[in-house]
C-alpha positions as CSV (number, residue, x, y, z in Angstrom):
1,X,-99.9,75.2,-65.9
2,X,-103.1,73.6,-64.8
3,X,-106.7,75.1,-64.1
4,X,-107.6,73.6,-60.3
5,X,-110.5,74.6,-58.2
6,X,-109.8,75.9,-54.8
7,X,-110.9,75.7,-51.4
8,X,-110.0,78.0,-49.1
9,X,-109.9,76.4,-45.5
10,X,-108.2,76.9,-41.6
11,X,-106.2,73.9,-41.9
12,X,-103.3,72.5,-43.9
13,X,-103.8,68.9,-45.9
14,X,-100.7,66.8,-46.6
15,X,-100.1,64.5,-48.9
16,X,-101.2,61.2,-47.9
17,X,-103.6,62.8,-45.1
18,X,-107.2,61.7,-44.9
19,X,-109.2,64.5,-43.4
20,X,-112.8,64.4,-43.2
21,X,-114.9,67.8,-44.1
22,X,-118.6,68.5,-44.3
23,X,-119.7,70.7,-47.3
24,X,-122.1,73.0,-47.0
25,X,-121.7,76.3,-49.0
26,X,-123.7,76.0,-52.0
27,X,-120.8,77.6,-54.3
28,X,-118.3,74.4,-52.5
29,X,-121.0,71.9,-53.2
30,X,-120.9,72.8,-56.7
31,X,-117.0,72.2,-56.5
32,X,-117.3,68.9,-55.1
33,X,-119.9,67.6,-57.0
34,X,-118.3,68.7,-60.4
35,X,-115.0,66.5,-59.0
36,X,-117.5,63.6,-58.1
37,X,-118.8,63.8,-61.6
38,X,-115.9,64.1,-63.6
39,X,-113.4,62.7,-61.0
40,X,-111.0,65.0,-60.9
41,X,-109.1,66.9,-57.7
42,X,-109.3,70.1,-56.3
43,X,-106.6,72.6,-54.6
44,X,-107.3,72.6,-50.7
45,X,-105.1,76.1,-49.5
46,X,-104.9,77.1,-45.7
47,X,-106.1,80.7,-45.2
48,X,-106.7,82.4,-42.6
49,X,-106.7,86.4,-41.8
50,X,-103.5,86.8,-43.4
51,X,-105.2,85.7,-46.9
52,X,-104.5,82.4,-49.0
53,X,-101.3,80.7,-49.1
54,X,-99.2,80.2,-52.1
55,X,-98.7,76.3,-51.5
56,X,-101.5,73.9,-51.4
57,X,-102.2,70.5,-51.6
58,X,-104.2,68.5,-54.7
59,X,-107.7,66.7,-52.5
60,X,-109.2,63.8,-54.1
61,X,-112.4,62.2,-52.6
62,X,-112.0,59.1,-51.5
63,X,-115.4,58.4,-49.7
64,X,-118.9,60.5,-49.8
65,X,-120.2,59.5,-46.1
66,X,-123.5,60.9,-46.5
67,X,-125.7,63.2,-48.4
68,X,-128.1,65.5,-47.3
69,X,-131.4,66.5,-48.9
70,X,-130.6,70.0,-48.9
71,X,-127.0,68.8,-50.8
72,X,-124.9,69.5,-47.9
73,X,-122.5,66.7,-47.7
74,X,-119.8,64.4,-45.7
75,X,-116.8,63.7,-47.3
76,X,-113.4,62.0,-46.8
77,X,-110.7,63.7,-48.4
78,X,-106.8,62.8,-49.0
79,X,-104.1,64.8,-49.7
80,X,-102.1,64.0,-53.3
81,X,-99.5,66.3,-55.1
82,X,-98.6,69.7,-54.0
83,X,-99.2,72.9,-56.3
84,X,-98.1,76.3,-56.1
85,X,-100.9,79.1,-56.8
86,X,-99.5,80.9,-59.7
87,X,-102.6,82.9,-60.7
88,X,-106.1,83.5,-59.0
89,X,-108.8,83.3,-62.0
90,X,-112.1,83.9,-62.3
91,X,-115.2,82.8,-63.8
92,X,-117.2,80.4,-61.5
93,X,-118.9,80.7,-58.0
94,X,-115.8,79.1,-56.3
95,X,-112.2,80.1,-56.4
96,X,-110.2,79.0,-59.3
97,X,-106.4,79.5,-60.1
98,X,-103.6,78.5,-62.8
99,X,-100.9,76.6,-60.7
100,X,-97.8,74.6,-61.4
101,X,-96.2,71.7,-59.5
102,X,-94.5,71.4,-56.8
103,X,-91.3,69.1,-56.7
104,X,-89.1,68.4,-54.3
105,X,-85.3,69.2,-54.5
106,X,-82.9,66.3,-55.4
107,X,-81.7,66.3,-51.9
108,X,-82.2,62.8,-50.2
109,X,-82.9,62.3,-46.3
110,X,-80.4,60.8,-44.0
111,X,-80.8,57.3,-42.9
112,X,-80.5,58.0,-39.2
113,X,-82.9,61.0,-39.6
114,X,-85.7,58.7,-40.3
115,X,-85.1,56.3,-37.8
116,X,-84.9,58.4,-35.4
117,X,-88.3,60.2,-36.7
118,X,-89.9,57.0,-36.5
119,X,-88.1,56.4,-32.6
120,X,-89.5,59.7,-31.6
121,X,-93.1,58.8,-33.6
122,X,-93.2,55.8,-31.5
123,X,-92.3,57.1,-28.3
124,X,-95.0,60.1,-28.4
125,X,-97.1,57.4,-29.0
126,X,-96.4,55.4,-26.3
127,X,-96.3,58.4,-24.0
128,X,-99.9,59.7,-25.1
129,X,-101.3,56.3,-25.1
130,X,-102.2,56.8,-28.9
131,X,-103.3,54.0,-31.0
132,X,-101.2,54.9,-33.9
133,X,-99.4,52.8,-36.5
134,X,-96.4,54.2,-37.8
135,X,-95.9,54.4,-42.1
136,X,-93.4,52.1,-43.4
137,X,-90.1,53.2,-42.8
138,X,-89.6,53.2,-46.8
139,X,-92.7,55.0,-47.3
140,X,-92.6,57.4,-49.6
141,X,-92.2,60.9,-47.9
142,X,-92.0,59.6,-45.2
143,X,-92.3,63.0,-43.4
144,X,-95.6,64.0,-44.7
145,X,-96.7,60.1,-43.1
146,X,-95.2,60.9,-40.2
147,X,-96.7,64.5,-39.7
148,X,-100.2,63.4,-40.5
149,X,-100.6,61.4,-37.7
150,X,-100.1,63.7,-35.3
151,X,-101.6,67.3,-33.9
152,X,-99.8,69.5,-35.2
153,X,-101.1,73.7,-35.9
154,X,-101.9,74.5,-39.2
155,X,-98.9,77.1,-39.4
156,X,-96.4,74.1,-38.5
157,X,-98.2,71.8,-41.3
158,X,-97.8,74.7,-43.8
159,X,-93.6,75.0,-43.1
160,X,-93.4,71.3,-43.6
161,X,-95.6,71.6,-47.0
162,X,-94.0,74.5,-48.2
163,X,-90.3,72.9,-47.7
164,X,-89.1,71.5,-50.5
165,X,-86.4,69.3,-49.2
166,X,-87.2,65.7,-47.3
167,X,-83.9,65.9,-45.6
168,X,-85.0,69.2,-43.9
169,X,-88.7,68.4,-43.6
170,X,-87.1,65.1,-41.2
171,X,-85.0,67.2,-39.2
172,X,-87.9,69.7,-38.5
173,X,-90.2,67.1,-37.6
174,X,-87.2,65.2,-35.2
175,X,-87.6,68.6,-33.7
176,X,-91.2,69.1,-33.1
177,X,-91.7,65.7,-32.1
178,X,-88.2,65.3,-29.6
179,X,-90.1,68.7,-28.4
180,X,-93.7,67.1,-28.1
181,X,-92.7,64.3,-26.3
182,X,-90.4,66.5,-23.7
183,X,-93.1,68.5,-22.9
184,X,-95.3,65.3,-22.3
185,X,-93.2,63.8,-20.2
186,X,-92.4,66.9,-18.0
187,X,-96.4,67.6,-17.7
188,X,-96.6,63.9,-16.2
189,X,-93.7,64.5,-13.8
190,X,-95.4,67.3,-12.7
191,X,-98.6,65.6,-12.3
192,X,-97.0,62.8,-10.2
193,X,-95.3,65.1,-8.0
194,X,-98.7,66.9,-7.5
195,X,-99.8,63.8,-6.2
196,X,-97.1,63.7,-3.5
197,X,-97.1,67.4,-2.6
198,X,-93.9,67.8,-4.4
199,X,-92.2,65.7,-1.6
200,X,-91.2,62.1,-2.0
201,X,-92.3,59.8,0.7
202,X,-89.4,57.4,1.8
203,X,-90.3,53.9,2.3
204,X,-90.5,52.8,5.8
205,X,-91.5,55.8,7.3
């Protein structure tokens, strides 16, 4: 078991997901700047009124955007390896915990799963008018590349962290997206048929 430092937050961080996040408590600022110095991660975990999660996600800096004389910073973050809190510790001004690894079950995706994750991906896309590339179909989790480059509530992010299976994490996201894109195309039917009072207005009249 490792010895990570944690930061509590509203949001969920995949792996692979670059999220950017501006540091400001002084107890947080000691966190980063202890990983800055001796370039080492740190646990990001969602919480929320319900308390911590179990499940987080290993953040490494990747870019310091800009420092502040008072030593508030900007920072670019990006998701790495899952952990699973085993143990809350003590000891410093920020949260701390003993974790353990978290590795995925030896239970491979279908094929036609991820194409027709990245179908869906594209058509969302299209739909939205997002400029969005989509990962490399052989991308490595291909899920958690997929996920991160959409909108998606923190509570949904943490189902797709916490699963442990990229067969299932595929088939849940063919589902959120096949729903997202529905639900998009419904809202601009509706808004065309707004336009017309609802009543379609045959040519030649």
């Amino acid at each position: 078991m490792d010895a990570l430092g944690l930061f509590p937050l509203g949001l969920v961080l995949l792996p692979t997901e670059q999220v950017p996040l501006h540091i400001f408590e002084p107890r947080y600022r000691e966190l980063i700047s202890e990983c800055l110095e001796q370039e080492t991660q740190f646990g990001l975990v969602y919480a929320d009124d319900d308390g911590i999660r179990e499940i987080g996600t290993r953040a490494a800096v990747v870019e310091v955007v800009e420092r502040f004389d008072d030593g508030r910073l900007n920072i670019v973050v990006e998701g790495r390896d899952r952990f699973k809190l085993v143990e809350l510790t003590d000891g410093r001004t920020f949260h701390t915990a003993a974790v353990e690894p978290v590795e995925d079950q030896d239970d491979p995706p279908d094929g036609l799963d991820a194409e027709r994750a990245l179908e869906l991906f594209r058509r969302l896309a299209e739909l939205t008018g997002a400029q969005v590339e989509p990962p490399s179909p052989d991308a490595p989790e291909l899920s958690f590349a997929l996920a991160s480059r959409f909108e998606l509530s923190p509570d949904l992010k943490q189902e797709l962290l916490e699963a442990t299976s990229e067969r299932i994490r595929l088939k849940r996201l063919c589902e959120l997206l096949g729903t997202a894109a529905e639900t998009v195309e419904r809202q601009r039917e509706i808004a065309a048929r707004a336009q017309t009072n609802g009543k379609v207005d045959p040519p030649g009249r």
